[in-house]
N, C-alpha and C positions, 0 to 999 in steps of 0.2 A: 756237229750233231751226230749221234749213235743213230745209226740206221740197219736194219734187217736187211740181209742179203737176199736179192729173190734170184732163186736160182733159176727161175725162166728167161730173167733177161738176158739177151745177148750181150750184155754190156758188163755184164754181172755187178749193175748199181741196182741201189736200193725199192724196196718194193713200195706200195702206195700205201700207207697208213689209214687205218680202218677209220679212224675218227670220224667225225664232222665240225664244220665251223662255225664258230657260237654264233650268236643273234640274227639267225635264219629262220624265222618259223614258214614250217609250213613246206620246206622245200628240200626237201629229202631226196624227191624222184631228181631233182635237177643236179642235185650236189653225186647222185649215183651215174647222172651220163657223164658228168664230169671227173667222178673215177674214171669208169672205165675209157675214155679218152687218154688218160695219164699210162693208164696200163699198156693199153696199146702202143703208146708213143716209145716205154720203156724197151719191148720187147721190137724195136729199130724201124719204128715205120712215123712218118709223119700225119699227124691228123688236126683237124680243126673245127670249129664248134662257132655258131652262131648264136647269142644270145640276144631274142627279140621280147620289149614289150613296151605298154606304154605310158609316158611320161609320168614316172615315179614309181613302178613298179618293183624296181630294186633290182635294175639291170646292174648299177654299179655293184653295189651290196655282193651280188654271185661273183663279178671279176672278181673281188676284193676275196672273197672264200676260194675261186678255183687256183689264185693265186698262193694264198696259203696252204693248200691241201698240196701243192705243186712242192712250193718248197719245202714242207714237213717230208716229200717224198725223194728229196736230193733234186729239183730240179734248180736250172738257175733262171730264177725269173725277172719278166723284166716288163712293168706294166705301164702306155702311158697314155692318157687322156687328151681326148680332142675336144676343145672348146672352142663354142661359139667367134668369139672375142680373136683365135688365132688362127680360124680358118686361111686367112690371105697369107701366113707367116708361112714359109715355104722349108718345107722337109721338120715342121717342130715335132710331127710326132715321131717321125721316123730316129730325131735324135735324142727323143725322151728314151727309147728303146735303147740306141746303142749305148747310152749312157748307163742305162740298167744295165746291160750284156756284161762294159768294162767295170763297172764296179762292184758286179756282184765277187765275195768272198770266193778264195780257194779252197777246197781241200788241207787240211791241216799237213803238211809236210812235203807238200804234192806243188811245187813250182807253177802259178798260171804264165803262157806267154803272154808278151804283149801285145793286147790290141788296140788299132789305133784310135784314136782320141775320134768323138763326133762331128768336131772341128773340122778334121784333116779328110773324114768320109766324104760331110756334107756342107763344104764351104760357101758360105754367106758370101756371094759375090755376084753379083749380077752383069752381062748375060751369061749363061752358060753357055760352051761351046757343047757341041754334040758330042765329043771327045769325054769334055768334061763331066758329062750326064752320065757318059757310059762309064766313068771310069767313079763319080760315086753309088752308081746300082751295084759296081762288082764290089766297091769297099764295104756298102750295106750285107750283101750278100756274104761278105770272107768276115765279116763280125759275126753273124749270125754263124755259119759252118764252122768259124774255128770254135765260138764257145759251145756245139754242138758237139762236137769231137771231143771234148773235153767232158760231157757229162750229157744229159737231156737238158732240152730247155722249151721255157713256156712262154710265149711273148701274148701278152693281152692289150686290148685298144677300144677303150674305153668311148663309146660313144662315135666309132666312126664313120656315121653320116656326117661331123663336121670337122673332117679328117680335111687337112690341107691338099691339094691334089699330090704335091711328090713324095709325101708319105704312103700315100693309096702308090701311087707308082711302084716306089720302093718293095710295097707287100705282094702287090701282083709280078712284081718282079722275082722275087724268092718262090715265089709258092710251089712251083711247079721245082726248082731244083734242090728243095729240103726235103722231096718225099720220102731217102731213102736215110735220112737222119729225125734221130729221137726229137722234134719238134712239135710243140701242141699250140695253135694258135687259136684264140680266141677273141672275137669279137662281138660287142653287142652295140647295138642298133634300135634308134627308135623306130616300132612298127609302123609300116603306112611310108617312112618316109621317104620320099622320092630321090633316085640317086641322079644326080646330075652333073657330075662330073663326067673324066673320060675314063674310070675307072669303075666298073659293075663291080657287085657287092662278092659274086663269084669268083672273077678275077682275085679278088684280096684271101679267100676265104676257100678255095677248091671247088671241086664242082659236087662233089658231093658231104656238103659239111652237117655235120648234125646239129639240128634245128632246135632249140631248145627256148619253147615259148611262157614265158612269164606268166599266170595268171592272177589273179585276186586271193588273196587269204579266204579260205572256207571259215565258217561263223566258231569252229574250236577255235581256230589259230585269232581270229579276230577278237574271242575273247579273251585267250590270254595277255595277247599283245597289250590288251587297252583295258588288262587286269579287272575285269566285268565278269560273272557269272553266266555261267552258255545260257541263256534263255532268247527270250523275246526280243530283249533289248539291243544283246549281241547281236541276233540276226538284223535289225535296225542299222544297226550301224554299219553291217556288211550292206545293206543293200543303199544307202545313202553314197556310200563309196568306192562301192565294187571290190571292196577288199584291199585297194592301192593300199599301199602302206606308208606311200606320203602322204596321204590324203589322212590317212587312221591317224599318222605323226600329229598332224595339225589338230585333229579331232580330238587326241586324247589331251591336246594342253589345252582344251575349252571344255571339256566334260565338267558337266556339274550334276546335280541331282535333280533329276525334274527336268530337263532339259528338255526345246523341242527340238528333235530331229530333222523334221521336216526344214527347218529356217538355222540353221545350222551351217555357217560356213567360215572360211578365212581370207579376210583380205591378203594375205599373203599370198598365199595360192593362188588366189585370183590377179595379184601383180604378177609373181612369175610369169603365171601361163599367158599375161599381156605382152608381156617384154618378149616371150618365145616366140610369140606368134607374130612380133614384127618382120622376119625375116620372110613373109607369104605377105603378096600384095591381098590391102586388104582385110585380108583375116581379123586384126585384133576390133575392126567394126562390127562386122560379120559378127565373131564371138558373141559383142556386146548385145547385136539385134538378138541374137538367139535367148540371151540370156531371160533379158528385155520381154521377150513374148511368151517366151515357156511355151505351154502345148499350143498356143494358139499361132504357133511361127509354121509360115506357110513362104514356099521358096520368095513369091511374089512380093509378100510385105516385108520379107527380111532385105531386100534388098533396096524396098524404099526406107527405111528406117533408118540402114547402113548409110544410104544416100551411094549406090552405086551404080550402075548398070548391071544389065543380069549376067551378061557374060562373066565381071569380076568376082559378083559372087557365086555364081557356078565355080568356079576356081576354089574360092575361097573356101566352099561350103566341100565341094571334094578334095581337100588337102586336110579339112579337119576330120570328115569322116575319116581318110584311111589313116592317119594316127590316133584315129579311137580317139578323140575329141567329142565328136558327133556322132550319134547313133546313127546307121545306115539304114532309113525310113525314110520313104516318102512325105515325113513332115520334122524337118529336123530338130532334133530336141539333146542337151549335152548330156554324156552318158551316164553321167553320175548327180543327182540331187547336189549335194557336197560343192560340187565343181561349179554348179549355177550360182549358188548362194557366193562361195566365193567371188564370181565373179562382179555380180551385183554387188557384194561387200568393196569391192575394191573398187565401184564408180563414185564420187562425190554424192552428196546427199541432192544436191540442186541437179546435177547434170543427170541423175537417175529417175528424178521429179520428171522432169522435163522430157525425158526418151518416153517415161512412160503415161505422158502425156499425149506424144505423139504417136506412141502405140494404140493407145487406146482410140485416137480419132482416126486413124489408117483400118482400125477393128469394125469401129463405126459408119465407116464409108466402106466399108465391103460388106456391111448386112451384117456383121458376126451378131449374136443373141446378145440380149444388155447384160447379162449378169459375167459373160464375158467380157466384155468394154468394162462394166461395171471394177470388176478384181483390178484392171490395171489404174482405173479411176481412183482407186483407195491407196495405191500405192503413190499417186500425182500430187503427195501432200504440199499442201505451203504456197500452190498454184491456185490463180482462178481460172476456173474454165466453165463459163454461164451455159455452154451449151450440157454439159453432164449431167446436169438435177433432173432433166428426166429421163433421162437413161437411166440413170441412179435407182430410181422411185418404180423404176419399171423392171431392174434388174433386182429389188427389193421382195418385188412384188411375185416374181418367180422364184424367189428363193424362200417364200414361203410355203411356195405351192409345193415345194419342191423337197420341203420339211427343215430347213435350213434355215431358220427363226434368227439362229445369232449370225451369219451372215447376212440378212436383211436388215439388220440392225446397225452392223458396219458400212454399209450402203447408206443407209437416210442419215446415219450420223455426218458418212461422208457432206452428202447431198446438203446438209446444214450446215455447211464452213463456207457454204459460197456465199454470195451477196444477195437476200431473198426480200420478196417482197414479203408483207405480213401476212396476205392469202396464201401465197405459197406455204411462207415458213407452217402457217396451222394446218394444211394438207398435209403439210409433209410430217411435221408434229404428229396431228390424230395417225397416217401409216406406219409412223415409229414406235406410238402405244401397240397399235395391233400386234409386230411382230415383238415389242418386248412381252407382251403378254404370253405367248407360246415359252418364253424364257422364262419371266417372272409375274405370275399374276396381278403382283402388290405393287410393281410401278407401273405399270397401266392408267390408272388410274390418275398419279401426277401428272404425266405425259396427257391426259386430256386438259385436265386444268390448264397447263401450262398452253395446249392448244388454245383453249378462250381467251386464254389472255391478249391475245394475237386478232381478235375479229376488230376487223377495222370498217366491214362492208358486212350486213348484212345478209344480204341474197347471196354473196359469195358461201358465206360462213352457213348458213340453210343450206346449199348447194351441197358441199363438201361434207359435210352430217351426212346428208342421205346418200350420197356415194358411199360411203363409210356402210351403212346400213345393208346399201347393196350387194356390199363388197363380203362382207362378213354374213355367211349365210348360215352357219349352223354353229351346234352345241354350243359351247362356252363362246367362240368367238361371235354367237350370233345374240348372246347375254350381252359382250361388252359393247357392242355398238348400241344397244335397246338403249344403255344406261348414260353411256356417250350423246348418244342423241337428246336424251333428258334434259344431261346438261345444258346441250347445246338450247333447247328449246325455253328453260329457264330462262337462257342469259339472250334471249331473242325475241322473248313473247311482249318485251316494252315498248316493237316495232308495230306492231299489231298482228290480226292475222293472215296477212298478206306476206309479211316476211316468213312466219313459220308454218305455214297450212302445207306446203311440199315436205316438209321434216314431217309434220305430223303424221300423214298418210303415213308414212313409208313408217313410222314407226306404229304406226297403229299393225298394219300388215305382219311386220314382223312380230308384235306379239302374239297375233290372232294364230302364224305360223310356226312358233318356236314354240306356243304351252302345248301341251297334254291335254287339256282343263276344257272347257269353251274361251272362248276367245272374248277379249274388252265388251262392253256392253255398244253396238252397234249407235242406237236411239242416242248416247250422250254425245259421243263421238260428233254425232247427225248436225249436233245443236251450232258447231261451228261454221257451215256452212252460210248461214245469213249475210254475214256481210262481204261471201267472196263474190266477183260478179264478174273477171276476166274470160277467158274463154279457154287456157288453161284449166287453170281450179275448177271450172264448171264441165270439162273433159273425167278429170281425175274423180269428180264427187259422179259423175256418172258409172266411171268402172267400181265405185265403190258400191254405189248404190246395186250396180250387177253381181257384185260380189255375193252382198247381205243376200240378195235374191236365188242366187245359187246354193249358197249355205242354208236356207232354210227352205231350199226345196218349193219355192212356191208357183214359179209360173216360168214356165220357157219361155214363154212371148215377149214375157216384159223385162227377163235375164240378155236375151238375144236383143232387144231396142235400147237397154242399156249398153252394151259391149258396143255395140253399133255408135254409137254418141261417144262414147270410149275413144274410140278408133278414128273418129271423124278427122281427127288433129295428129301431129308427128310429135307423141309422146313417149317413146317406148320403155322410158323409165318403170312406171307403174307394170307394163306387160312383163318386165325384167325380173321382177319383184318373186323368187322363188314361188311363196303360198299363191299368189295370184296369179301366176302362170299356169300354175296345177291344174287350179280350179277352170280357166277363162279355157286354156283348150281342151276339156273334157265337156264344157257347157257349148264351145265354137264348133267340136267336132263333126256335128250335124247340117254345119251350115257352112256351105263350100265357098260362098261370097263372099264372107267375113272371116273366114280360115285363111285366104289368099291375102287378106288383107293387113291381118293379123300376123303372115308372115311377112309380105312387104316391110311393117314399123319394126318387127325383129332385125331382120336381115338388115343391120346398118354396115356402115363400113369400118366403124370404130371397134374396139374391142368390148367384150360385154363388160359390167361392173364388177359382176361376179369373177375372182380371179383364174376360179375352178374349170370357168368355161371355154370352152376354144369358140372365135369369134364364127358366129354363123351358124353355132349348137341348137340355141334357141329356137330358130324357124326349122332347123331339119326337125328339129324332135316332133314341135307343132304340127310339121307336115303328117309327119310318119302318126300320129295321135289320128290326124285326118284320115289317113287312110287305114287305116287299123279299123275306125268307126262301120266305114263304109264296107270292112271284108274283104279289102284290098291285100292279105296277110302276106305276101311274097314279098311286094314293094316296102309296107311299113318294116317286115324285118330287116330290110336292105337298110331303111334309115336308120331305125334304135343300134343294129348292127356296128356302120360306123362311128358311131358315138361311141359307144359303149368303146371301141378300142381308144378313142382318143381319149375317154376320160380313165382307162387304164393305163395308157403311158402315163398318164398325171398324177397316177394312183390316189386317185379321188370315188373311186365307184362308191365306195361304203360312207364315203364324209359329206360329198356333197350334194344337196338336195335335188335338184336337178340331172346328177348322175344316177341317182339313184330310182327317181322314177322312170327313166331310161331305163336302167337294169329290169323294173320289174317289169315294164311295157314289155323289154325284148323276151321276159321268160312267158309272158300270159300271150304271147301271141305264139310261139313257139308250142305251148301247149296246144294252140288252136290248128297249126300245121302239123301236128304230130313227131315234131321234133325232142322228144323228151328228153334227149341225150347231150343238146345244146342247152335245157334250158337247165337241167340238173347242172351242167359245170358251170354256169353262169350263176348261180345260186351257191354254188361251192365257194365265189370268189367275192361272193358281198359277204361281209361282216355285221350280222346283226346287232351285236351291241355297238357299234358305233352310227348307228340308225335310230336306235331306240328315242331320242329324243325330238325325231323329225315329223313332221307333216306327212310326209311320203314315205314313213315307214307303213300306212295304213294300208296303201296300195302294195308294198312288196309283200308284204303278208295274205293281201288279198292274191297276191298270183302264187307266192307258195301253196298256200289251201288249194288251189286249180292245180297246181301241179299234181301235191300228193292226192288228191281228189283222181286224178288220169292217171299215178301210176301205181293202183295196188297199195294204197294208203288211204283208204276212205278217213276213218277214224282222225286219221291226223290233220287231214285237210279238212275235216268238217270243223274240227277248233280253231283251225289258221281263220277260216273264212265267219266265223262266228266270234273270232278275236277281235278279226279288222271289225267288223259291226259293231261291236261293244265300243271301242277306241273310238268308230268315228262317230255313234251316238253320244258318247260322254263330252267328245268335240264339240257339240251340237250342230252336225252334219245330217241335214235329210234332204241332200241331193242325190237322186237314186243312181245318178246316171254315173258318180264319181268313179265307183267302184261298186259294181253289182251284186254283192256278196250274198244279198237274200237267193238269187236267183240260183247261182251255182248251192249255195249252202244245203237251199230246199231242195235240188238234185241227188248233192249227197245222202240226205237224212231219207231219202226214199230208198237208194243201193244199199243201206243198214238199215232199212227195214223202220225206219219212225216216222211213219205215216200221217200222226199224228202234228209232229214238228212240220214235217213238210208242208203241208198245208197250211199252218200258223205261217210260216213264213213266204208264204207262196199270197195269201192276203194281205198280208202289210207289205209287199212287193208291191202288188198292185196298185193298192190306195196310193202310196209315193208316186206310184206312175202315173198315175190317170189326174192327181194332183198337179203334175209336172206338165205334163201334156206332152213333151215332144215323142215322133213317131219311134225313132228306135228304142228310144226306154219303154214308151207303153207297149208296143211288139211284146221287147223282149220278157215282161210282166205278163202279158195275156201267154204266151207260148208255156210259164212256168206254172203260171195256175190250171191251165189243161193239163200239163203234163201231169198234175196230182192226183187227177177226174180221169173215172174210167166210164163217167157215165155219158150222157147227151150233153149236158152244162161242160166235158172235158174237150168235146167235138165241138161243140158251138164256139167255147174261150180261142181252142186253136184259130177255128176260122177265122175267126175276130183278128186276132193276129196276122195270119196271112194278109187278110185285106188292109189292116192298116202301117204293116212292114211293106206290101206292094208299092205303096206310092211315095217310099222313101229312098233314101241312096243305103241303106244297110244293108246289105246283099248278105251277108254272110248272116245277120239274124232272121232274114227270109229262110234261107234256108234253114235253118233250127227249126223255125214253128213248120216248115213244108216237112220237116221230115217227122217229128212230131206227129203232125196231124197225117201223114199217111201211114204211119208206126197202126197211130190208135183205128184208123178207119179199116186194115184189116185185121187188127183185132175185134173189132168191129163185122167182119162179116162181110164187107166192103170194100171187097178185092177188085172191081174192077175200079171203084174212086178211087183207092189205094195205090194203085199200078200207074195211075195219071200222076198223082201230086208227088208219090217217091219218083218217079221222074224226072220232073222239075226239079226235087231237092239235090236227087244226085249231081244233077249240071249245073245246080245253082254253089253244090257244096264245092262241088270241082273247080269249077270257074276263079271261086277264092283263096283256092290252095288250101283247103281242111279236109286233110288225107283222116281222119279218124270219121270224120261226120262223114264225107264223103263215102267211107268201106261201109257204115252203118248204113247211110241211102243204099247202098248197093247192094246189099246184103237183105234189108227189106225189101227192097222192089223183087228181088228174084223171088221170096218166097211168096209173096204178093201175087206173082203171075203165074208161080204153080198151085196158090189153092184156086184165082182164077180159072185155071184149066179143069182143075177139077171138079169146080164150081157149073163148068158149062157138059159135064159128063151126065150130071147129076139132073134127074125130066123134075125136079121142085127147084130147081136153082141153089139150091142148098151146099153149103162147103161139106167136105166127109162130117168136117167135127159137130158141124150144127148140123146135120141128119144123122150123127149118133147118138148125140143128146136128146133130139126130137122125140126120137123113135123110144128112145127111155123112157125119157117122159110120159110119152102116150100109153108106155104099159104100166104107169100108175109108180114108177120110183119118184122118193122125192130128189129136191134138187142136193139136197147132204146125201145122200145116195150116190145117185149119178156123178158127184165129184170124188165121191171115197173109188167106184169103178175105175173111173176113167183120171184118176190122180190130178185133179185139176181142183180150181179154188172154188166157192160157192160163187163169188162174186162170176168169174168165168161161166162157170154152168149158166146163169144170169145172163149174162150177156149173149152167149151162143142163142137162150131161148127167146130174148127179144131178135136178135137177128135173123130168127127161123120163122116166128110171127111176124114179123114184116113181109117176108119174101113169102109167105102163102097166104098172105091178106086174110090170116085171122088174130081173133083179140085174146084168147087165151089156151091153157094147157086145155079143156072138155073139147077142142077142136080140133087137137093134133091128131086123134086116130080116123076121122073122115079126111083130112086133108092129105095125111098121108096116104091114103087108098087106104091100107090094110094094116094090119096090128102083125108084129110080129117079136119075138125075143130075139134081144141082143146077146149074141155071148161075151161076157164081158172078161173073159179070163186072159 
């Protein structure tokens, strides 16, 4: 070979050829330490190089390039591999080398001596004398230095962690006496692997060798390798395999178009790395639990799976971490996607059945979540295992919570290979329509059929409908139960009405809750009840009968003696019931006896029906309604509070009925503690139009109006709260007490000035309330129709209120009409009754945590007791304002006069001059100028 002279070398042989060596991608930097090693070596000094990575990385691939970069540069090389299989063979690598040394080629014309044969170095004899040990180290060594002398040379050793021990010998024997000859040694080594011979990796290799670490192909080099276009799909494939390029090898002879990634592996791969791992007790079990559980492998189960003790796989598990087997995490998982699949590729179809069989029930006896159990459940094909179908149907049932329609789908299919009975099979049937529905609207519907076909029991088949009903609470999903149940009720009604009158309710409910419209006609519905006579059904037809009574706004007395009879019995189905929950604890709220009560049948231990709810929602909400009613605002927002986060991890706020009037309770009572800043972001994260179709969009509308109503958005809040009225009139809702909207609306339309409106609305407040009877709704009805009245009718309505919100638990609407009514009494003139009753309101508003009502009591009472003060300056008792009016008056201005002076309203002039007639015990203006003593002119400028 024609070689360039460098004339740097001492040797003055050939210099290192600029090239690089074909089918390397990706590794340029590595192929340049490995020049400049050669260089070095040239110019008479010995050096050495470590090449580490892990299993497939293309450790051999770089020997095989630095080897030829070596000899394109005049070196003599000599490369030879340690395998598994010849580890016990003693001195084989050592004589793979001298056999390289003696047969590499001469020099063309240039005489080689002779060196001696590997035979004669390292003779196959056993035992060796010590003699004879030392005298083939010195033979190894006079091979290496004589054909060092003769040119540079490069010895590489391929894989020597499973280097024989007297080969390792051999190398640490030379190292230190080739320093001052052109030798370049090279060795590569799987990372992580533990050296356990009596020969250290430094020993073989100098103490300072250069380290030259393998990494994965970056996503160019991944593409071109596995000739794909650099996008998306490239970077996929780099990250399923970290770039290995044995891993890619295998990858690209399965590439197809379409392919998934995710489930992409090679049995091959997964035998190799089985067979590797026999050499580590252990391990190749280990592997499998790993593979076996995927994320859900925790050190604990992996080693009940393996079937070992923890010690072993402690071992096991850190021998695969430091060769990059295993990711070095506290939950061990194999580091490549690619590498799992292979490995599962490479177990039998049955004996991978069966592991993950056993995963899944080691998952389920340590609590894991079903939909967890559930994945390895789906994998256990071709197995029975009768305990999984509720797991299944549970782990179904969160993964639609969870928006994952076609994995619940995978789930109940699973769940129906097992051995079911016919009630089962139709439960699990109707949960399979639901979530194909989220999938495909149009088979839904067979999927029920085929559920009927299945009732073998009625009361079972009624039962499972209305679960279904339950379960299925809004928009489209709360259409396909209404129609499901039809069915069901069709293919049920030849029982009589004792088999279908539980469906019926619940499907009456739900339509009354899911229209826009008015709800079923009440009276037809009514007509079924004659022949039930259980004490069930006769529970049920009472909370129904509470219901109608609610809905049409007719009598608290006999709404609260129904819920009462409701509640008598442990039904909490009906209480469960979204629209009738709404309603029963807005009608309950006033009544602490049956609110406790009401939460008792909530508060089960089971899970609610509803899949939306986290168990035990129910009764916190009820509570926090309860204490909301009574002005308790700290506490109830402590309740709605945590709710509101659990049904946002569920991310159900905007979908599910029952989150949703959560949401809006927590913004209208937020507005009542003057929190506006919690209740606007809480409003930012419900989704209107996915509400639009609910019951309990009325109410979230009614606390948006309250909000924008409190912050500087009259206008906008006067439509919110005059929206929900329309909505729940067209409803045919005249329960006043639902959501109060006349009340706040008729506040609004008085801060815009339509005085007019406000009082329309401030009398049909009323009539609903005094209709209704109970005290916090009439209170809060008389407090709004004073507020409209500035006359004696506005003072007398207040009081009204006072006295009949006194002997309630409403404390927070006590305080409304007290502050109200000491508002108007020293407008009124009435400053020292005024100074009493803002009083009261301010500790009554404080006491509830209503920092806005509260700063208004406080803010009236101060000025309260300085017209007071001023009141007692004055020898007629008279406030300044009502003795400057007085005194106007008496010199003959009229009352449009006297308000154009003093920029006040007629109505005010009016009222200042009855409050100045009262306090000097006369009946008209011809009396003011004796009463006053004396006439005199005001200046009014």
């Amino acid at each position: 070979m024609h070689t360039e002279v460098n004339p740097e070398s001492p040797f003055g042989g050939p210099s290192v050829p600029k090239r690089r060596a074909a089918g390397l991608l990706g590794r340029d930097g590595e192929l340049d330490t490995i020049t400049g090693l050669l260089r070095a070596a040239l110019r008479g000094r010995a050096v050495s190089a470590v090449v580490v990575g892990e299993f497939g990385m293309g450790k051999s691939s770089m020997l095989t390039a630095a080897g030829e970069l070596a000899e394109a540069a005049g070196f003599t090389v000599a490369i030879a591999t340690a395998s598994r299989l010849e580890t016990h063979l003693s001195g084989g690598v050592g004589r793979q080398l001298v056999e390289g040394l003696t047969h590499a080629p001469a020099e063309p014309g240039s005489p080689r001596p002779r060196t001696p044969h590997a035979a004669e170095i390292l003779p196959d004899r056993r035992p060796l004398t010590e003699q004879d040990q030392t005298e083939a180290l010195d033979a190894f060594f006079h091979a290496v230095r004589q054909a060092a002398e003769q040119g540079p040379v490069f010895l590489g050793i391929d894989n020597i962690h499973l280097a024989d021990p007297w080969s390792t010998r051999c190398l640490a024997y030379i190292r230190h006496r080739v320093e001052r000859l052109p030798v370049v040694v090279v060795l590569t080594s799987l990372i992580g692997h533990l050296q356990t011979g009596e020969v250290a990796l430094l020993e073989m290799s100098g103490c300072t060798p250069a380290t030259i670490r393998l990494r994965g192909l970056g996503t160019r080099h991944v593409a071109e390798f596995l000739r794909v276009s650099v996008g998306r799909f490239a970077e996929e494939c780099r990250e399923v395999t970290g770039g290995n390029p044995f891993l890619l090898g295998a990858l690209r002879r399965r590439l197809v178009p379409g392919m998934d990634l995710d489930t992409a592996g090679s049995a091959m791969i997964g035998e190799v790395l089985r067979v590797r791992m026999h050499e580590y007790t252990a391990a190749p079990k280990m592997l499998e639990a790993v593979a076996i559980l995927g994320e859900d492998a925790t050190f604990d189960l992996l080693a009940q799976l393996a079937g070992v003790d923890e010690g072993t796989a402690m071992e096991a598990i850190d021998t695969m971490v430091r060769v990059h087997l295993l990711s070095n995490s506290h939950r061990p998982s194999l580091t490549y996607p690619f590498v799992r699949n292979s490995v599962l590729a490479d177990m039998p179809l049955t004996t991978r059945a069966v592991t993950q069989s056993r995963a899944a029930r080691l998952l389920h006896d340590a609590g894991a979540a079903p939909e967890r159990v559930g994945v390895h459940l789906l994998e256990a094909t071709a197995i029975r295992i009768p305990w999984a179908v509720d797991v299944l149907r549970l782990a179904a049932r969160h993964s639609v919570v969870e928006g994952d329609p076609e994995l619940s789908v995978r789930f109940l299919s699973r769940a129906l290979e097992e051995r079911l009975s016919e009630r089962k099979r139709m439960a699990i049937l109707l949960q399979l329509a639901h979530a194909e529905f989220h999938c495909d609207q149009d088979s839904a519907p067979a999927r029920v059929r085929e559920a009927i076909d299945h009732i073998d029991d009625r009361e079972t088949a009624a039962f499972v409908a209305t679960a279904m009903i339950l379960s299925l609470c809004c928009g489209p999903d709360a259409r396909l139960a209404i129609n499901s149940a039809g069915q069901f009720a069709a293919r049920l009604d030849a029982g009589g009405p004792d088999a279908v009158w539980p469906l019926l309710c619940m499907t009456y409910l739900a339509e009354a809750g899911s229209r826009l419209g008015p709800p079923p006609d009440f009276r037809d519905f009514e007509r079924q009840w004659a022949p039930l006579n259980d004490p069930a059904s006769q529970q049920s037809r009472s909370g129904l009968l509470a219901l109608d009574t609610v809905r049409g706004g007719k009598s608290s007395a006999n709404a609260v003696r129904h819920f009462g009879e409701a509640l008598s019995g442990e039904q909490p189905e009906l209480f469960e019931q979204p629209y009738f929950f709404t309603l029963a604890t807005a009608a309950l709220a006033d009544e602490p006896a049956l609110t406790d009560k009401l939460c008792q049948v909530l508060d089960t231990k089971r899970l609610p029906w509803d899949f939306h709810v986290p168990k035990g929602a129910l009764a916190t909400l009820a509570r926090g309604i309860a204490l909301q009613a009574g002005g308790d605002l700290v506490r109830a927002s402590v309740h709605f509070e945590s709710l509101v986060r659990q049904f946002d991890e569920r991310g159900v706020t905007s979908r599910c009925p029952i989150a949703v009037l959560c949401a809006a309770r927590l913004i209208e009572v937020s507005v009542d503690l003057g929190r506006h800043d919690v209740a606007k972001a809480l409003l930012d994260r419900v989704d209107f139009g996915a509400t639009q179709a609910l019951f309990t969009h009325n109410y979230l509308l009614y606390a948006r109006g309250r909000l924008r109503a409190a912050t500087g958005e009259p206008e906008l809040g006067y439509e919110d709260l005059r929206g929900c009225g329309r909505r729940l009139e067209h409803h045919g809702m005249r329960f006043p007490g639902f959501a109060p909207w006349r009340a706040h609306a008729a506040r609004t339309a008085l801060a815009l000035g339509r005085t007019d409106a406000a009082a329309r609305l401030a009398e049909e407040d009323l009539e609903a309330a005094e209709r209704w009877g109970a005290p916090r709704i009439l209170g809060g009805a008389l407090t709004t129709a004073g507020l409209v009245r500035e006359d004696e009718e506005g003072e007398r309505l207040l009081t009204k209120a006072v006295d009949v919100l006194g002997g309630s638990t409403a404390k927070l609407a006590l305080a409304e009409a007290l502050t109200e009514l000491g508002v108007l009494q020293a407008r009124h003139g009435q400053a020292e009754k005024a100074v009493g009753t803002l009083r009261m309101a301010a500790q009554s508003s404080k006491h509830c945590g209503a920092r806005p009502l509260a700063r208004r009591a406080a803010e009236a009472l101060r000025a309260a007791r300085t017209s007071l003060a001023t009141a007692k300056d004055n020898e007629h008792g008279l406030t300044k304002q009502e003795y400057r009016v007085a005194l106007m008056a008496s010199q003959g201005l009229t009352n449009r006069e006297i308000a154009e002076a003093l920029h006040l309203t007629r109505r005010t002039v009016e009222l200042h001059l009855s409050g100045a007639y009262r306090k000097l015990g006369i009946t008209g203006r011809t009396e003011l100028g004796s009463a006053l003593g004396r006439s005199q002119r005001v200046d009014t400028d």
